[in-house]
N, C-alpha and C positions, 0 to 999 in steps of 0.2 A: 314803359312799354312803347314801344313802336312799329309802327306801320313797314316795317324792315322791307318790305317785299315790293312799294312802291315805289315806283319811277313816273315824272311828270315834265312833258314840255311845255311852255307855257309860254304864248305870244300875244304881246300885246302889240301895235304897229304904233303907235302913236304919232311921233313928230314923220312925216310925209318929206322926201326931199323934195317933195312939188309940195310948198308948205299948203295950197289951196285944200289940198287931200289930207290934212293932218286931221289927228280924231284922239286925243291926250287920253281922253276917259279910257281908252284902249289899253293903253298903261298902266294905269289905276287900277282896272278892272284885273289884270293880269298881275299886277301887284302883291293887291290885297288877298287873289286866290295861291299866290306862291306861300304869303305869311299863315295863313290860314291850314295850308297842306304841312306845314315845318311845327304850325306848335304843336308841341307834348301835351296840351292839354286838349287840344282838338283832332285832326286829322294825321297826328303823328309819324306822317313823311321822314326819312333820317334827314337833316338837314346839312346836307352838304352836297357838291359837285357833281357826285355819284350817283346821284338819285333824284335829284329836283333842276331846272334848267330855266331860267328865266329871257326871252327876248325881247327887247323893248326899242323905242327909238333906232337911232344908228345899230344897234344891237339889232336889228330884224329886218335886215336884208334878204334877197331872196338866198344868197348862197347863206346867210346866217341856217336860214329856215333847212333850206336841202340839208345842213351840217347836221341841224339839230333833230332832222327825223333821223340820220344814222346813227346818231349819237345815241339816241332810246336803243336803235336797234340792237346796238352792240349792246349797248346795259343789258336788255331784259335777255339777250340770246345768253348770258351766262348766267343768267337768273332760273333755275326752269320752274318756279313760282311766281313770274313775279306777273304783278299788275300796272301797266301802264298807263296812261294820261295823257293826252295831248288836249291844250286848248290854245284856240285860236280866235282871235277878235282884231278883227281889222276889217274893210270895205271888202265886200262882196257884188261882181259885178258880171255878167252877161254878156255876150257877144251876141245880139241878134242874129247874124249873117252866118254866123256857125254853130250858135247854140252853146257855145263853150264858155265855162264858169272859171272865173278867175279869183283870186284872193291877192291882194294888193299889198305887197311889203316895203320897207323904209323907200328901197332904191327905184319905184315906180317909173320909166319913163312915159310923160303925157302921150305923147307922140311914137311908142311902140308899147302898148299895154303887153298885145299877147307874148312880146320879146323879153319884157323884163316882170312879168308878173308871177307866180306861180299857179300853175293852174292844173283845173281839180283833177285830174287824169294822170299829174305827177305827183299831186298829193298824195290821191286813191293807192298809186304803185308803191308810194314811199313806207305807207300804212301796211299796204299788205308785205312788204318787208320784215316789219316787227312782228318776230315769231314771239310773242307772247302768251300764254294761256287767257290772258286777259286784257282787251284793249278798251279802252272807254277814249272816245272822241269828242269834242266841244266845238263847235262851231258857231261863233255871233259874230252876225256881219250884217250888211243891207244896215247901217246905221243912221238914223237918223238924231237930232237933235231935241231932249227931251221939255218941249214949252209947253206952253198952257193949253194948242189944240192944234190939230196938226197941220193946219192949212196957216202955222207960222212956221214952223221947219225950217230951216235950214236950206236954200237951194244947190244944191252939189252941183256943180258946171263938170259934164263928164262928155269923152269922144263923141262924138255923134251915133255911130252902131253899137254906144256900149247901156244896160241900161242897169242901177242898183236891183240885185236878187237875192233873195235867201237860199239856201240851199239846197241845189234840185235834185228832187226826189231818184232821178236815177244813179247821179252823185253820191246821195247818202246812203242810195243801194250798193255803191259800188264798195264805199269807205267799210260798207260791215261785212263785207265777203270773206266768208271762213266762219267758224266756231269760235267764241268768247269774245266776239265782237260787239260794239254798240254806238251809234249816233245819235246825239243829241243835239238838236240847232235850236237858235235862241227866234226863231220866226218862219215862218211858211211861205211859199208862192212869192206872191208881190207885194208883201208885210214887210215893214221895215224893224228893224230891232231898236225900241225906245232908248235913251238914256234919261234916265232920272232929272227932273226941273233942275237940282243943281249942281249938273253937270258932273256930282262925285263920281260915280258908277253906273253901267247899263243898268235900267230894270232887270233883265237879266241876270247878270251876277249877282246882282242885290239879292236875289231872290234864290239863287244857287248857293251864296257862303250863308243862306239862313239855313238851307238846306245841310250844307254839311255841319253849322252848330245843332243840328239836330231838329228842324222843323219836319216834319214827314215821317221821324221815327218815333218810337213808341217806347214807353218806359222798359226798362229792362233791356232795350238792344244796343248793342255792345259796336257794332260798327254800323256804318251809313251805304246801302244796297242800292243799287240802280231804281230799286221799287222807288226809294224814300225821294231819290232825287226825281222821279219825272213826275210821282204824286206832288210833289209840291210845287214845284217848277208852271204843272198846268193847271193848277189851281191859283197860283197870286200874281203868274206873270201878266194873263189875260185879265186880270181886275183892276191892276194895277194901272195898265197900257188905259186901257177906259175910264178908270179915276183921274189919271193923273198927268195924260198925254191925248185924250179925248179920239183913241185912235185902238185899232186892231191890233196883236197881237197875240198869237197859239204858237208855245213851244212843239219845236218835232223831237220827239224819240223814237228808237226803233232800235233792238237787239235781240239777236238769234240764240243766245247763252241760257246758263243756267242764271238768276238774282243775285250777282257776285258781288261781295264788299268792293267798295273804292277804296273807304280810307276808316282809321280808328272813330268811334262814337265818342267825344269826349275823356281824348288820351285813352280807349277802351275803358272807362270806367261807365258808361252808358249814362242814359237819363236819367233823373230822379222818380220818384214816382207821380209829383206832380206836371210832368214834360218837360219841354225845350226851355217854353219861356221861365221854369223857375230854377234852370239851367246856367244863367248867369245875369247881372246886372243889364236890366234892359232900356237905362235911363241913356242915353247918346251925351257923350260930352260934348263942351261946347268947341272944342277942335281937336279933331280926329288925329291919330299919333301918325307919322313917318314913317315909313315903310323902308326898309333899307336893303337894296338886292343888290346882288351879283348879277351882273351881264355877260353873256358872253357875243362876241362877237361871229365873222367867220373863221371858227376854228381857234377862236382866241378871244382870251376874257378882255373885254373892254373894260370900261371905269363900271367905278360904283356909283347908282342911281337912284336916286329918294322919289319916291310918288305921295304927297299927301294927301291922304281922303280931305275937301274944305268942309268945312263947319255944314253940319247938319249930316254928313256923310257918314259910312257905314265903320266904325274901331271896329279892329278884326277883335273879338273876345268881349263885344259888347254889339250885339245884335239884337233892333229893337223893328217893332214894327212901324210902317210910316204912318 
């Protein structure tokens, strides 16, 4: 069985050609949600070119990114079922002086942000392109580095009128505009988006691919609902951020639709009757498998690129609690 009707972009920025701005976990995180959307026993995406898009490093360019929202567009426009996906994790940054939100990709120049950035207002238009019945939106940015408390962080040396933001509120109004719409960001206001002590994955997606193995749903349900994901999402991200990053953290949701599936519940066979956790082996190896993706570039498939979860980090089909 599968997810036939899913189409998914999926961006990580990782390596920065201003290496100061590189953020790797971004890659990983975009990685391990691509594996996770492809397996048959999980999220049952078809797994090929058609339907799932992975951008990562050199691969995530701003024109990478422009290609790759036409690219859905065209998919889902001949689909008239289908459901889309777009995630995105990379720096999220502000413009004091105008107010205007930008999202940072491979090709950033220090010295003309708003010339080579993407920013939210060509996003918002590229989205509202995608004539889909169903758009589901991911946005984790404003990253920070996840230590022990957060007055060790990481310093980001950025322009001087630009400052790290999560995703403003009239932005992720703008991104749901229409029916079957929905945003989802990994942090609020002037919250940064944690990444996990080591360095595998954001808190955020850690807490997202639990989600789509089935944390949030309930025995007998067959696929994973917008409900499943933001009940869980605002329940372990905020615990988590405080456990283990001694710092803030409240996922944003918001959608105007009816509780639409995203993707299959365990290859559609649902949860057992005992839940998620007796849903599969929840012991973590001690090194996390390879991830092996497709890149595409601008308008062209780049090389193939491995991201490995390190030791202690999250096996896609073996999701444990921390």
């Amino acid at each position: 069985m599968h997810f036939r009707h899913g189409y998914a972009l999926l961006v990580g920025v990782g390596r920065s050609a201003y290496p100061a701005w590189s953020l790797p976990t971004t890659a990983s995180d975009a990685a391990a949600l691509r594996a996770a959307l492809i397996d048959p026993t999980l999220c049952a995406y078809p797994a090929d070119d058609d339907h799932v898009r992975l951008l990562c490093d050199e691969g995530a360019s701003r024109a990478a990114l422009r290609d790759g929202l036409a690219w859905l567009a065209r998919q889902t426009a001949a689909d008239g079922d289908a459901t889309a996906l777009v995630y995105i994790s990379s720096h999220g940054w502000i413009d004091r002086t105008t107010g205007r939100y930008y999202l940072l990709p491979h090709d950033i120049k220090p010295f003309d942000v708003p010339g080579s950035a993407l920013a939210g207002e060509e996003l918002a238009a590229a989205l509202r392109a995608i004539d889909a019945p169903r758009l589901l939106v991911f946005i984790d940015s404003c990253h920070a580095a996840g230590m022990a408390t957060a007055k060790d962080a990481d310093v980001l040396e950025l322009p001087g009128q630009f400052s790290q933001a999560a995703l403003p509120k009239g932005l992720a109004d703008a991104l749901r505009e229409g029916q079957g719409r929905a945003v989802f960001a990994s942090s609020r206001g002037e919250q940064r988006s944690w990444l996990r002590p080591d360095r595998a994955l954001s808190l955020y997606t850690h807490h997202l691919l639990e989600a789509l193995h089935g944390a949030g749903s309930r025995p007998g349900d067959q696929v994973v609902r917008l409900s499943h994901l933001a009940g869980h999402l605002s329940r372990t991200v905020p615990e988590s951020a405080r456990r283990l990053c001694a710092a803030e953290q409240t996922p944003f949701y918001d959608w105007s639709t009816e509780d639409f599936p995203v993707a299959l519940l365990a290859g559609g066979k649902g949860l057992p009757a005992e839940g998620w956790q007796a849903s599969g082996d929840l012991v973590q190896p001690a090194t996390a498998p390879t991830y092996q993706a497709t890149l595409h570039g601008s308008g062209a498939i780049a090389q193939d690129h491995s991201v490995a979860a390190g030791a202690g980090g999250i096996a896609i089909g073996r999701i444990g609690r921390e």
